[in-house]
Each structure stands twice: as structure tokens, then as C-alpha cells.
Backbone of each chain as ProteinMPNN parsed JSONL, in Angstrom:
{"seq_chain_A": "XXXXXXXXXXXXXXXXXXXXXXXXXXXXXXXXXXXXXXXXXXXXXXXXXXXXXXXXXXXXXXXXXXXXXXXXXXXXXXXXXXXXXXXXXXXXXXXXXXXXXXXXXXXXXXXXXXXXXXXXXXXXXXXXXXX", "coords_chain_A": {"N_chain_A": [[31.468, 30.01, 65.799], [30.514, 32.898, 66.791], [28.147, 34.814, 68.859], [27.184, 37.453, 67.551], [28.017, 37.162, 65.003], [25.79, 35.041, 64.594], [23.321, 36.47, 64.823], [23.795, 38.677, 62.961], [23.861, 37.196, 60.521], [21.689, 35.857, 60.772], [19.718, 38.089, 60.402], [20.381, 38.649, 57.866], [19.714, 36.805, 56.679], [16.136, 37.315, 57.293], [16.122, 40.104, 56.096], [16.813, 39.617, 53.199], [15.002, 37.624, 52.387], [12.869, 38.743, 52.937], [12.865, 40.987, 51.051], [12.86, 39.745, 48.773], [10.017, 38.348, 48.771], [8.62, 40.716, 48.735], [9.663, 41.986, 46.112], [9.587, 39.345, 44.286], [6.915, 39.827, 43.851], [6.537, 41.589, 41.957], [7.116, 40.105, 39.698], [7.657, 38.929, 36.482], [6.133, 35.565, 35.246], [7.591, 34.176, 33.67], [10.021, 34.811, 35.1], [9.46, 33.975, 37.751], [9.378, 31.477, 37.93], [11.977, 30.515, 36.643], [13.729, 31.607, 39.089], [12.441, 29.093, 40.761], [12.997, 26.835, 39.69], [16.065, 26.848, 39.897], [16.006, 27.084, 42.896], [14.851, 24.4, 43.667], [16.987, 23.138, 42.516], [19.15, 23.4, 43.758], [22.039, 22.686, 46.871], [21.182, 21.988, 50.032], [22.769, 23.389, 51.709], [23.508, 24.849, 49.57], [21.258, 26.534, 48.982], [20.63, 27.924, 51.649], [22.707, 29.549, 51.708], [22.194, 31.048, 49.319], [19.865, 32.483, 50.134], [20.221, 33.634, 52.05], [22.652, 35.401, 50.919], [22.977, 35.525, 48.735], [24.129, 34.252, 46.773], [26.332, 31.545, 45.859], [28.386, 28.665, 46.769], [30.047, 26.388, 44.221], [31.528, 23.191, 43.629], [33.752, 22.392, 41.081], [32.928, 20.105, 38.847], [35.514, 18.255, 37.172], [37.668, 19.703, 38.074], [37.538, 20.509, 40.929], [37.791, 22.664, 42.216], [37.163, 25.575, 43.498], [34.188, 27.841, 42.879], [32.327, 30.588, 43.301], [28.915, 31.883, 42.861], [27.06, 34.022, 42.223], [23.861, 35.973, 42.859], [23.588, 37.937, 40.194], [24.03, 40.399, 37.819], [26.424, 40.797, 35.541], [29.834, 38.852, 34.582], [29.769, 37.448, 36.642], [30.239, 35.012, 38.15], [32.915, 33.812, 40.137], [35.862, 32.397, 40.341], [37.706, 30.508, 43.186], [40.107, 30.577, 45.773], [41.902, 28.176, 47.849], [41.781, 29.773, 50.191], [39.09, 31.491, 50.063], [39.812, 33.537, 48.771], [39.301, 35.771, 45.776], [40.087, 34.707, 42.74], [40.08, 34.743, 39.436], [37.496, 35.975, 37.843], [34.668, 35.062, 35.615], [33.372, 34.912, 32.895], [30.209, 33.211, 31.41], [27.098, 32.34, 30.071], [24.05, 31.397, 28.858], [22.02, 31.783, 26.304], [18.89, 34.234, 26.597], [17.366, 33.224, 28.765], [15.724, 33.521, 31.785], [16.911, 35.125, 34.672], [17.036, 32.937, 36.978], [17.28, 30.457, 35.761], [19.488, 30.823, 34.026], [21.751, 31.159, 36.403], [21.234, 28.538, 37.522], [22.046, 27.229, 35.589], [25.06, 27.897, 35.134], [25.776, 26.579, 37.629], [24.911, 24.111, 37.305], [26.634, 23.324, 34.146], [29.311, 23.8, 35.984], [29.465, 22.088, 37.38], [29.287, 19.82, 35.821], [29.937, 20.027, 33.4], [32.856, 20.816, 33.305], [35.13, 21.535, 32.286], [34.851, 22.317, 29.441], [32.825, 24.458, 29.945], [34.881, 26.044, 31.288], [36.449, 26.747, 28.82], [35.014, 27.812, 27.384], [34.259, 30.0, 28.683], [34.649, 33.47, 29.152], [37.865, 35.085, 30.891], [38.632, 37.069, 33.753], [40.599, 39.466, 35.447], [40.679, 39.385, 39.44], [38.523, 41.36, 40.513], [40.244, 44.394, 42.523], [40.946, 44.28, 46.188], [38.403, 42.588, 46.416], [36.984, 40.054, 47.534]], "CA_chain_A": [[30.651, 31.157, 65.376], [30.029, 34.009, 67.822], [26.659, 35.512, 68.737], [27.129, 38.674, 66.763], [27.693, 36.861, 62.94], [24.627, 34.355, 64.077], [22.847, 37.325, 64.635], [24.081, 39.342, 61.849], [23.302, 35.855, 59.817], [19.376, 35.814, 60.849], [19.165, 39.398, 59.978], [20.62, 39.268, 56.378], [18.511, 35.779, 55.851], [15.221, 37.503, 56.977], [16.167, 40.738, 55.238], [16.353, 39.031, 51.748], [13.684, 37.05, 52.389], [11.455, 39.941, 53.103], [12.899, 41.568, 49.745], [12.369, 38.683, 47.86], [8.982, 38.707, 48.735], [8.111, 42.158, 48.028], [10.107, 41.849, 44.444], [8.816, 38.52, 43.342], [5.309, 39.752, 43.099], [5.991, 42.219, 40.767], [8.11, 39.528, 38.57], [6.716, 37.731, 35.25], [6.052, 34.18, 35.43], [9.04, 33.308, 33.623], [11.33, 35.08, 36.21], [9.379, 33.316, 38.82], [9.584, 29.696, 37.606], [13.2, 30.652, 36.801], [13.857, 30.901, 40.288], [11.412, 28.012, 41.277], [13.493, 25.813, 39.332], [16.925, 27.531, 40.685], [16.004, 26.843, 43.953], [14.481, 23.051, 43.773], [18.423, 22.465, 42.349], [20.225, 23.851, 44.98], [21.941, 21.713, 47.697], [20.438, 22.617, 51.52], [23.783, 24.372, 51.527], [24.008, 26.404, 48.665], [20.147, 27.446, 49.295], [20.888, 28.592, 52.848], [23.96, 30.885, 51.102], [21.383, 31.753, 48.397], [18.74, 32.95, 50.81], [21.039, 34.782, 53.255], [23.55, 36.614, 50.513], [22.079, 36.155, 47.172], [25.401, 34.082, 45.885], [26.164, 30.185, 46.718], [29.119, 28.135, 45.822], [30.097, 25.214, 43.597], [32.879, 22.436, 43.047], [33.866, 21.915, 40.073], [33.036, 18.847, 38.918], [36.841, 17.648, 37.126], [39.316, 19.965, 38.879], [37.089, 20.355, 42.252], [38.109, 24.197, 42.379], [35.791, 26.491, 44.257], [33.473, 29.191, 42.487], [31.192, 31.422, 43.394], [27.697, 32.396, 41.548], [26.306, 35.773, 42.784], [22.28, 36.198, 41.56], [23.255, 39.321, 39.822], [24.803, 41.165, 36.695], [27.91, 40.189, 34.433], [30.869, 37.994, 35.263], [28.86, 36.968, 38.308], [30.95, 33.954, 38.858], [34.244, 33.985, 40.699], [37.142, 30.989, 41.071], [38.236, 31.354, 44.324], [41.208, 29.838, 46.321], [41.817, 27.721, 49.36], [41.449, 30.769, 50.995], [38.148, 32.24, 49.581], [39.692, 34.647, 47.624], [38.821, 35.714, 44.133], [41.427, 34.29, 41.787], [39.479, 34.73, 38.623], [36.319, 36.394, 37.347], [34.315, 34.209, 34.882], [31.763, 34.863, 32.01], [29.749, 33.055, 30.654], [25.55, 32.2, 30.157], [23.26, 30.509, 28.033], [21.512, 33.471, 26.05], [17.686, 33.933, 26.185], [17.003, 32.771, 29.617], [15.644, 34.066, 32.758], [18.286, 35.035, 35.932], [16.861, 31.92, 37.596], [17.527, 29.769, 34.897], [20.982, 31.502, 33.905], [22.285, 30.887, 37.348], [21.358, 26.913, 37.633], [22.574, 27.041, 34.077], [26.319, 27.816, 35.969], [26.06, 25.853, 38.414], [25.078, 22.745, 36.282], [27.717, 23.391, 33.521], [30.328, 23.976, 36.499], [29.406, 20.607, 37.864], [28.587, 18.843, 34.871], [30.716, 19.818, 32.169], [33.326, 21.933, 33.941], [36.282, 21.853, 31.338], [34.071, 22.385, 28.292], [32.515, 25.854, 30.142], [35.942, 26.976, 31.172], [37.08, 26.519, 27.371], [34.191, 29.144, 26.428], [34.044, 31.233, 29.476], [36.001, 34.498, 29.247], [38.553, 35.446, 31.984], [38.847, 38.641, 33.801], [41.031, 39.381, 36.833], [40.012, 39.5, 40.627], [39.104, 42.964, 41.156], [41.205, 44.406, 43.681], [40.175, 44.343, 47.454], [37.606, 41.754, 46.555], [36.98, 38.501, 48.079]], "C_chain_A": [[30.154, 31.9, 66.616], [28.685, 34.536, 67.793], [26.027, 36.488, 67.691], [27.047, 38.539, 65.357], [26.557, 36.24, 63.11], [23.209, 35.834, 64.312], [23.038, 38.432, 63.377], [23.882, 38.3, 60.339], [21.697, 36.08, 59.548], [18.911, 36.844, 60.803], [18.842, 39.641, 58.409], [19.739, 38.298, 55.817], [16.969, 36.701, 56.28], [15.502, 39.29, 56.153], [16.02, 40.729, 53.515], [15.491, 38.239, 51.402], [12.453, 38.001, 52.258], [11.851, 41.107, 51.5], [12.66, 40.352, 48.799], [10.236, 38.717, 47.631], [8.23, 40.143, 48.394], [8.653, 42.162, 46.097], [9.591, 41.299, 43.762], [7.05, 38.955, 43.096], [5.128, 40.762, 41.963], [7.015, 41.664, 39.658], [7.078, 38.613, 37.797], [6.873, 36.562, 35.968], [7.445, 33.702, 35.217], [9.874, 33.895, 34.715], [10.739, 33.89, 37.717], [9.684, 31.891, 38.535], [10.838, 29.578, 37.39], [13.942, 30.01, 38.1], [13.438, 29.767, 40.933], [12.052, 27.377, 41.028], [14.966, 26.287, 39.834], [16.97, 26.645, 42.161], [15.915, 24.719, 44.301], [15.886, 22.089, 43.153], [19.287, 22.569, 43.258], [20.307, 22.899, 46.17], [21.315, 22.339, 48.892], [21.617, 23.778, 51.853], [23.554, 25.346, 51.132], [22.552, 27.46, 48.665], [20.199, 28.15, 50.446], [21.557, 29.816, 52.361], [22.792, 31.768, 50.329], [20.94, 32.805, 49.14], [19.409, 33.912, 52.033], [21.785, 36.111, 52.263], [23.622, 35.879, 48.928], [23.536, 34.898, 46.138], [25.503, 32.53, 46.896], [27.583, 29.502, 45.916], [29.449, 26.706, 45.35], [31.269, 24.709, 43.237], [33.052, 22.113, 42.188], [34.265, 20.727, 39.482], [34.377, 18.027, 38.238], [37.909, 17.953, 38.371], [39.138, 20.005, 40.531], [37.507, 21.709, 43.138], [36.674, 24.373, 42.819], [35.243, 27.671, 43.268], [32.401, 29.939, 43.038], [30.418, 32.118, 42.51], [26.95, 33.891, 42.882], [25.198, 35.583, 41.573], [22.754, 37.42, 41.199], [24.133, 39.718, 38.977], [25.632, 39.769, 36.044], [28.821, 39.499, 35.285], [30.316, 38.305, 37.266], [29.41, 35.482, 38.984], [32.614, 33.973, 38.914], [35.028, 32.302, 41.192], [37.925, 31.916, 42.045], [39.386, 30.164, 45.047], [40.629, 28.897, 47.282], [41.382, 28.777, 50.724], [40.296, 31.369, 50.992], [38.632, 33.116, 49.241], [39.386, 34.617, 46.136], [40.022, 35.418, 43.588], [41.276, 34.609, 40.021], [38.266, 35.549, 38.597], [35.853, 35.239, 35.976], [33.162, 34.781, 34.118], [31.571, 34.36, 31.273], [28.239, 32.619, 30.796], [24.906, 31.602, 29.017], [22.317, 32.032, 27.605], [19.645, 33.195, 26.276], [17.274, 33.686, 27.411], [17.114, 33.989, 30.895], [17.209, 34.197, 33.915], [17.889, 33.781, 36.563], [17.488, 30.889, 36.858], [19.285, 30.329, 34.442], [22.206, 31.068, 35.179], [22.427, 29.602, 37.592], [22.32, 26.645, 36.598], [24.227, 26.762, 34.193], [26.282, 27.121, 36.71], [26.183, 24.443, 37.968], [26.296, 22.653, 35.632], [29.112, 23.436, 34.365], [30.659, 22.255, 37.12], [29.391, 19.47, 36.628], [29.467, 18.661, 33.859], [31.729, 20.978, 32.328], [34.564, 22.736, 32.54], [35.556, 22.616, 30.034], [33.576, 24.057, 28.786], [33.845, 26.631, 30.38], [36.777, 27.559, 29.53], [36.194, 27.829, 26.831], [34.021, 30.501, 27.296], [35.02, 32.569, 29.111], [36.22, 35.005, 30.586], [38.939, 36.257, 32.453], [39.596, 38.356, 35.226], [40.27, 39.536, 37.992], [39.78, 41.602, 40.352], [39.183, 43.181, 42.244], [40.199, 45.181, 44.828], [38.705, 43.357, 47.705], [37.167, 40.886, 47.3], [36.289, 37.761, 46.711]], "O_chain_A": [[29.361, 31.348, 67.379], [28.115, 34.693, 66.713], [24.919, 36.46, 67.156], [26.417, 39.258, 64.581], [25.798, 36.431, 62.161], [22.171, 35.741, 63.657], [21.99, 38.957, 63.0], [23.781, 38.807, 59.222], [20.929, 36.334, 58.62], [17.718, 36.944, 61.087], [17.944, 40.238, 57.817], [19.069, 38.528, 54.81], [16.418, 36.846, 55.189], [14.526, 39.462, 55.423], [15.389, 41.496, 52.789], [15.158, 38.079, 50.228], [11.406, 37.921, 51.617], [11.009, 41.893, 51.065], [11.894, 40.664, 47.888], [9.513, 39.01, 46.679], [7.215, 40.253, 47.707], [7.918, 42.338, 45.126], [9.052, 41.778, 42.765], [6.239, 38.442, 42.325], [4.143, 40.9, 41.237], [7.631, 42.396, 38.883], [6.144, 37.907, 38.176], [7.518, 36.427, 37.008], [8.222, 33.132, 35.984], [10.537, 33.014, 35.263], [11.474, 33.225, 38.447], [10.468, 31.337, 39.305], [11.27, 28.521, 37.852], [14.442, 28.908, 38.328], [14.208, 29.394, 41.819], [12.286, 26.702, 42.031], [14.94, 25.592, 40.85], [17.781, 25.762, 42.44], [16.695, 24.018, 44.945], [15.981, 20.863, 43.21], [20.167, 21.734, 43.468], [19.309, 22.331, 46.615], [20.842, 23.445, 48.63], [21.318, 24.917, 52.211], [23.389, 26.436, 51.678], [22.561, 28.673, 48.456], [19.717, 29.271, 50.289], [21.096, 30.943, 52.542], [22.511, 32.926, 50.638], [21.406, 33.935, 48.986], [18.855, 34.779, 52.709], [21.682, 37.311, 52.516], [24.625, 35.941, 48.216], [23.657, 34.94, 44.914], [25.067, 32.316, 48.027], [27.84, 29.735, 44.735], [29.113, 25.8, 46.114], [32.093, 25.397, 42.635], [32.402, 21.076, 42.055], [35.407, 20.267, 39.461], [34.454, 16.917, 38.765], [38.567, 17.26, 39.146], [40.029, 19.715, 41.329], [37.542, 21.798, 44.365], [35.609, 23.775, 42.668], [36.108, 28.471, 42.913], [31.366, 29.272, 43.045], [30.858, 32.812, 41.594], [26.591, 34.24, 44.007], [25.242, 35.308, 40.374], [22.324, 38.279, 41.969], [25.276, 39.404, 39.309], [25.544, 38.541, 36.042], [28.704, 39.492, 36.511], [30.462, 38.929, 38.317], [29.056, 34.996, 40.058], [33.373, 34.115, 37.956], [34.759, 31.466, 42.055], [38.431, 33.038, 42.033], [39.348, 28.974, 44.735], [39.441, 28.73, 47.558], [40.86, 28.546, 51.814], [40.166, 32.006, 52.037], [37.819, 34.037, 49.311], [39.254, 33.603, 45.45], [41.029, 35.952, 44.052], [42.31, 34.702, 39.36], [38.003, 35.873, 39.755], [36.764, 34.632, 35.414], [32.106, 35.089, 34.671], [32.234, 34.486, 30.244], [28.03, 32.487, 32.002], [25.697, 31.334, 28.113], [22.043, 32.998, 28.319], [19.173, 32.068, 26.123], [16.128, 34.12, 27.298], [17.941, 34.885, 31.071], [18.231, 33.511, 33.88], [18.996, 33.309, 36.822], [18.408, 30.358, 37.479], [20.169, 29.679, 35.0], [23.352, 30.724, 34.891], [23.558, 29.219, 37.891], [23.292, 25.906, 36.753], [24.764, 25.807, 33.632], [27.358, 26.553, 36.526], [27.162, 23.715, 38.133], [27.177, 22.023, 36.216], [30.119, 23.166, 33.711], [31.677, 21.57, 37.222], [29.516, 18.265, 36.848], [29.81, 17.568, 33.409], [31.59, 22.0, 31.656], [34.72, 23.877, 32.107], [36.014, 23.737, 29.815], [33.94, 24.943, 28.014], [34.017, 27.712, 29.816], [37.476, 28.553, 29.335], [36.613, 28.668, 26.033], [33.764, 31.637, 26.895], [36.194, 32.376, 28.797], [35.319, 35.322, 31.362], [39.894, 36.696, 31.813], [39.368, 37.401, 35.968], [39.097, 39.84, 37.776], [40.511, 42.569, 40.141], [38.546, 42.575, 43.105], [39.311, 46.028, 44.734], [38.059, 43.318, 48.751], [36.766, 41.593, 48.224], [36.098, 36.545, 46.698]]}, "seq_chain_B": "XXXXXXXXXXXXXXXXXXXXXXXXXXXXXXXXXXXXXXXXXXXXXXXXXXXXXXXXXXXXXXXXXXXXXXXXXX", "coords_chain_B": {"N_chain_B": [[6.771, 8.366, 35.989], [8.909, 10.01, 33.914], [11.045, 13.244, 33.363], [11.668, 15.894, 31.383], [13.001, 18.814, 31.423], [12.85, 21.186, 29.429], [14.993, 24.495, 29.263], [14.084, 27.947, 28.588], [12.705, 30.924, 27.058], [10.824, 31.729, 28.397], [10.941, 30.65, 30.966], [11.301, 27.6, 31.57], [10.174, 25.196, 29.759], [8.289, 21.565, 30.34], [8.435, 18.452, 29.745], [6.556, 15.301, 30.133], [7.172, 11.892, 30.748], [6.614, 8.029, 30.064], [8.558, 5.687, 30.647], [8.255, 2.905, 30.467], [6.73, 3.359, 28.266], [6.084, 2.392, 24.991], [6.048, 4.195, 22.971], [5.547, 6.731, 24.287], [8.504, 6.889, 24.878], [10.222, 7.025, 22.554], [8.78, 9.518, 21.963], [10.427, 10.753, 23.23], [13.215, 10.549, 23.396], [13.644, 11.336, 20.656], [12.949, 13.825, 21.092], [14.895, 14.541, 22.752], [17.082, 14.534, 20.697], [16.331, 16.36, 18.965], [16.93, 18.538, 20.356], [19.998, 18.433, 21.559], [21.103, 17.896, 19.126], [20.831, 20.427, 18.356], [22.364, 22.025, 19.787], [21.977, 22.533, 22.555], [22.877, 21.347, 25.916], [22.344, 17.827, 27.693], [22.056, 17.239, 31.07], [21.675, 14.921, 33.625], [19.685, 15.495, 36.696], [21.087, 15.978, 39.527], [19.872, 14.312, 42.162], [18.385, 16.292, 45.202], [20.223, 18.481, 44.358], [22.451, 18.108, 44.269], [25.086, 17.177, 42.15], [25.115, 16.998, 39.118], [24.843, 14.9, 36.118], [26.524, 15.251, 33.019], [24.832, 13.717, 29.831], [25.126, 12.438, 26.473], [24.338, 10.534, 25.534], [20.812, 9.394, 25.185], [19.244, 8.712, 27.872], [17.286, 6.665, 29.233], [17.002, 5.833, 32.063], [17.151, 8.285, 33.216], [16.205, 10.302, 35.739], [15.075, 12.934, 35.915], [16.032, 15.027, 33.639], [17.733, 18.043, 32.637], [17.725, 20.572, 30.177], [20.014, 22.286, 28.906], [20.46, 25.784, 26.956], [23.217, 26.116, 24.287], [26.013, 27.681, 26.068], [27.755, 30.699, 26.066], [30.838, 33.032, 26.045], [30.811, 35.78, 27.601]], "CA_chain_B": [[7.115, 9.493, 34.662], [10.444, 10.653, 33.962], [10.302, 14.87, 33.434], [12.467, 16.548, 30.713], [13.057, 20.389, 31.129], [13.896, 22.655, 28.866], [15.15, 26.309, 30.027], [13.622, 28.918, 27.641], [12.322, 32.356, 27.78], [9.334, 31.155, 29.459], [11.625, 30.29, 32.505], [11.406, 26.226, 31.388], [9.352, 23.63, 29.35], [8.513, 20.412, 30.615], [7.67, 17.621, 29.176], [6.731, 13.603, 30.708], [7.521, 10.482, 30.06], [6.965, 7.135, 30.789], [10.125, 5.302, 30.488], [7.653, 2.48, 30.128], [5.94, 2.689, 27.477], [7.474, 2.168, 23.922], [5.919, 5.147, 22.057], [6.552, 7.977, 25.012], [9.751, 6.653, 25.407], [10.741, 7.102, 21.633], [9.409, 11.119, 21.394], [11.073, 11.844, 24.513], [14.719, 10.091, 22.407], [13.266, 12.353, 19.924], [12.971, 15.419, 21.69], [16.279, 14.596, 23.474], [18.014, 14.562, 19.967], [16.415, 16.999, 18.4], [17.586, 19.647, 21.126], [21.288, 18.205, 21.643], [21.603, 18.56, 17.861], [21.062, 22.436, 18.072], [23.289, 22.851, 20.967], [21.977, 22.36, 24.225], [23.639, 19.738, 26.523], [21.64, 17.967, 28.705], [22.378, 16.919, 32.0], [20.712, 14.372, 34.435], [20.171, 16.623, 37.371], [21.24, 14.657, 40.682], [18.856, 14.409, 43.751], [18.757, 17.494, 46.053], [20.786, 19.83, 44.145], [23.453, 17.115, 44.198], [26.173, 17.635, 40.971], [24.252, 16.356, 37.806], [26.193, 14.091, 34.828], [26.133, 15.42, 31.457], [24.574, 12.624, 29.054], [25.617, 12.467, 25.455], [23.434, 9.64, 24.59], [19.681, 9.484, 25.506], [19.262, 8.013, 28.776], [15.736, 6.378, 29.605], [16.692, 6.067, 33.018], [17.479, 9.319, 34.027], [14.511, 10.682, 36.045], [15.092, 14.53, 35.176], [16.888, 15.643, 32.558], [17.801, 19.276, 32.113], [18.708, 20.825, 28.879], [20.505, 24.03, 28.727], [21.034, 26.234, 25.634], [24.488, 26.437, 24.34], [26.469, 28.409, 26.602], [28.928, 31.634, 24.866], [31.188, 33.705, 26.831], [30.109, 37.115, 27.693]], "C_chain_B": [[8.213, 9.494, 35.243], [10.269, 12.013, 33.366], [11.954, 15.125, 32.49], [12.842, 17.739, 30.482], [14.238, 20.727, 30.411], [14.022, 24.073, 29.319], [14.979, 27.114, 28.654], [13.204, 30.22, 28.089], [11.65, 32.493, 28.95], [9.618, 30.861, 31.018], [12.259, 28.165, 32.015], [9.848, 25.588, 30.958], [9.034, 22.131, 30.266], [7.53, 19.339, 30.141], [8.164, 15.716, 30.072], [6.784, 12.77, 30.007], [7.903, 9.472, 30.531], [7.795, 6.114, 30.17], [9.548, 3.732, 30.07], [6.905, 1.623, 29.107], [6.535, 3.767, 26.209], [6.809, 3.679, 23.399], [6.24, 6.673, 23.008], [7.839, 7.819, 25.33], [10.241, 7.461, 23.621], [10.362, 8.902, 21.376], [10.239, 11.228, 22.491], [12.469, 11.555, 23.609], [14.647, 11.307, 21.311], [13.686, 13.828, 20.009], [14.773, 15.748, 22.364], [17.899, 14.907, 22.208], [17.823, 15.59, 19.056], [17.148, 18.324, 18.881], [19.125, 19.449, 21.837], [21.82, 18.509, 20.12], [21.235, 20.251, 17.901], [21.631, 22.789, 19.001], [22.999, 22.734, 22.123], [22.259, 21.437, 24.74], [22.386, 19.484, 28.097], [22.665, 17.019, 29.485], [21.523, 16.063, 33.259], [21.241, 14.842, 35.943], [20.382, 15.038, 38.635], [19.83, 14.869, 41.543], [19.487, 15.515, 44.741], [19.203, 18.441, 45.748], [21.985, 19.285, 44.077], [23.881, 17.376, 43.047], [25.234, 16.245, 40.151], [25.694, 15.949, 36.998], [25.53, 14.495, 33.584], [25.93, 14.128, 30.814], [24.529, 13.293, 27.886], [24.625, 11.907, 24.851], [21.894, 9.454, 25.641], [19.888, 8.304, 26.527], [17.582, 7.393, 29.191], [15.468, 5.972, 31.079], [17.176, 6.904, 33.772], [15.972, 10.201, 34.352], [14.233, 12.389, 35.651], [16.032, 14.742, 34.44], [16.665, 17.272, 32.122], [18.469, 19.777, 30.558], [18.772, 22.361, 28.668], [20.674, 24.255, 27.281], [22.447, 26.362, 25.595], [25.136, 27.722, 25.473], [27.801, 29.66, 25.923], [29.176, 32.33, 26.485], [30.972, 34.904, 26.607], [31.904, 38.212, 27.839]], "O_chain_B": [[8.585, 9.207, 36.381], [9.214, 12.079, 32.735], [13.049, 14.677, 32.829], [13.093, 17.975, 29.3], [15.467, 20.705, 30.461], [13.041, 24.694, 29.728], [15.736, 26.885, 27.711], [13.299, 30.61, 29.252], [11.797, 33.084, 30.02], [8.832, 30.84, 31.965], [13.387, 27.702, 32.184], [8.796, 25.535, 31.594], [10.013, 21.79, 30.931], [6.299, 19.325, 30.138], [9.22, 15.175, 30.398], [6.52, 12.749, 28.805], [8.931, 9.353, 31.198], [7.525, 5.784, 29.016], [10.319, 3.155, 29.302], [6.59, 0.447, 28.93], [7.019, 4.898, 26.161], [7.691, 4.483, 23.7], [6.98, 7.56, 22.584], [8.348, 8.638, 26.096], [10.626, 8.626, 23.717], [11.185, 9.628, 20.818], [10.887, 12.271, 22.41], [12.828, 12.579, 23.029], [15.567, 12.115, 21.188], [14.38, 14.613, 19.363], [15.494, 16.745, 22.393], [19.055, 15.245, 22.46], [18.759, 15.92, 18.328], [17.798, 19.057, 18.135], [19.451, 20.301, 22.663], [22.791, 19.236, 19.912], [21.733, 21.034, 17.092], [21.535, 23.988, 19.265], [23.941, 22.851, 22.907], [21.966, 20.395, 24.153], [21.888, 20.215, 28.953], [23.602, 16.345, 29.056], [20.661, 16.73, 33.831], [22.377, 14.765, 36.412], [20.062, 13.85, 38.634], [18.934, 15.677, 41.298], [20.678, 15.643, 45.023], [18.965, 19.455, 46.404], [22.83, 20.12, 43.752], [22.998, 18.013, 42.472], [24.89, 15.109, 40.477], [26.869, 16.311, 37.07], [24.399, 14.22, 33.182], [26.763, 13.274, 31.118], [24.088, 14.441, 27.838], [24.02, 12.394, 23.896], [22.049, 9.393, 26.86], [20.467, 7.247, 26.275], [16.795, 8.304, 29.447], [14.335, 5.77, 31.515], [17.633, 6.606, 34.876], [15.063, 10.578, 33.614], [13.2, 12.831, 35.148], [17.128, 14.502, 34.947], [15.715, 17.691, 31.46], [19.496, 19.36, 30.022], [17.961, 23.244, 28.391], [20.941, 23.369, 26.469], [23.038, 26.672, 26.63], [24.453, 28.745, 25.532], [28.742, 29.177, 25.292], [28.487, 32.334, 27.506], [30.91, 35.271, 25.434], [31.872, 39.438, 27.942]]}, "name": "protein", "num_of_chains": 2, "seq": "XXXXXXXXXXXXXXXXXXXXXXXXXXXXXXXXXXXXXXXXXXXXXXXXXXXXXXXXXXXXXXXXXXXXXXXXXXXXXXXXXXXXXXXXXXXXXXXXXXXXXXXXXXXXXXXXXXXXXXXXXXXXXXXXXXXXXXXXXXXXXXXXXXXXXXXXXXXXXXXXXXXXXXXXXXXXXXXXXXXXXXXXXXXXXXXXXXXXXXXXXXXXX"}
């Protein structure tokens, strides 16, 4: 790792840190405890990813495929190669629940009961130029 | 205690229980069956953020237990 990404690293982690903080205070309880509980699941890993670029990724616990969870919108989780590319788009969520909660919610089910979420998820292509 | 969250609007429920003793042990079995029969699967989360194991059947020594709502594809 070169100077310039760990610097371009400790910019984007205190940049979303310092938006986090300005955001979460004007978020309900439930969004905050969402996250609260979000976070207190996450490995030291995938919270580092979190906290730098908002998105962290997970092995899937049968096949041991790679995905990626992005905090944000629709088909927000991506199967990705050996390579880190996108290979897939993925949707699916537990209805009713905060983004904090929604997001563990994937990550659990990807680890936990991987076959069973792919069976309900629906499948959209990479979109192109992605990662 | 052993800690049982549920994820709801609210962000998450939680409810204790000592693994212990016979009558909090039996609502928590309770609670654990009434909310696997309507769909949510729970999962005993690991340590750290570590990959959790879905449980089927009420576990009394799993120290957290999460329980998600059914999941649908979007």
C-alpha cells in the first residue's frame, strides 16, 4: 500500500465519520439502535470497510462466495468474483426494519442460511463498468 | 443472562434470560417458538461479528440469539 491510498484511506474514514456524526443526530432512535446493533455484529474487518466506504463484505457461509453489502438503497448486495468484480446484483430484505437492522439482516442470512436467501433473493445483472 | 433480539420497527427488542432458571428458561422456548412459527429464523450470532449458525430448535445455550423477520425478494 502506497502513501497516497493510506492517505486517501484516512481521509474517506474521517470524512464518513464526520458525516455520520452530523446525520445520526438528526436520526430516530430506531435508526440509531439499528445501526448500534449493525455495528456491535460486524467483524474488526468489515467495520473498518463500513466506516471508511459505507459497504463491507461477507463469505458465504455454504458456497464461501464473496458479496458485498453497501449501507444504501435497493439491490445493495453484490456477488463478486475472485477478482472483485460484480458478477451478480442481489435483492432481498426483511420488510419493516430499520437500514441498520436490514443490513445485519444480509449479512446474517448470507452467513447463516446462505442457500435458503439465494432461493428468495432476486437476481439482476452486474451493471456495466461496475466493480 | 442469555439476550434474545428481535429486529422490529423499533430498530430491535430484547429480551433476558437466565438459562438457569426453569421458568425464564421456558418463556424464552416460548418466545423462541412463537416467533420461528411466524417466520423469522433465528440465528445464534457468533462472537465479534464472527458468522452466526441458524438454530431450528431452541437452544438454551446460545448466548445471543437474533431473530430476523422472514426475508422476500425485492
Amino acid at each position: 500500500m502506497n502513501a497516497s491510498v493510506t492517505v486517501g484511506t484516512l481521509l474517506r474514514q474521517v470524512w464518513w465519520r464526520a458525516v455520520s456524526l452530523l446525520s445520526i443526530a438528526g436520526w430516530s432512535v430506531a435508526n440509531r439502535r439499528g445501526l448500534k446493533l449493525l455495528k456491535a455484529n460486524l467483524t474488526s474487518t468489515q467495520l473498518n470497510d463500513f466506516m471508511t466506504y459505507r459497504r463491507f463484505d461477507v463469505v458465504g457461509g455454504e458456497s464461501g462466495r464473496v458479496y458485498r453489502i453497501r449501507y444504501a438503497g435497493t439491490m445493495n448486495v453484490k456477488e463478486l468474483d475472485r477478482d472483485g468484480r460484480c458478477v451478480r446484483r442481489l435483492c432481498f430484505y426483511p420488510e419493516g426494519l430499520v437500514p441498520g437492522d436490514i443490513v445485519l439482516a444480509q449479512k446474517v442470512a448470507l452467513e447463516a442460511f446462505e442457500t435458503e436467501t439465494l432461493a428468495i433473493a432476486n437476481k439482476f445483472p452486474p451493471l456495466l463498468g461496475r466493480a | 443472562m442469555h439476550l434474545q433480539i428481535v429486529m422490529d420497527s423499533n430498530g430491535d427488542s430484547r429480551h433476558e434470560f437466565d438459562p438457569a432458571n426453569l421458568s425464564s428458561l421456558a418463556t424464552a422456548e416460548a418466545r423462541f417458538q412463537e416467533l420461528t412459527g411466524k417466520g423469522f429464523r433465528a440465528v445464534a450470532l457468533g462472537k465479534d461479528g464472527a458468522p452466526g449458525e441458524l438454530i431450528r430448535k431452541f437452544d438454551p445455550q446460545a448466548e445471543q440469539t437474533l431473530f430476523i423477520p422472514q426475508l422476500q425478494g425485492g
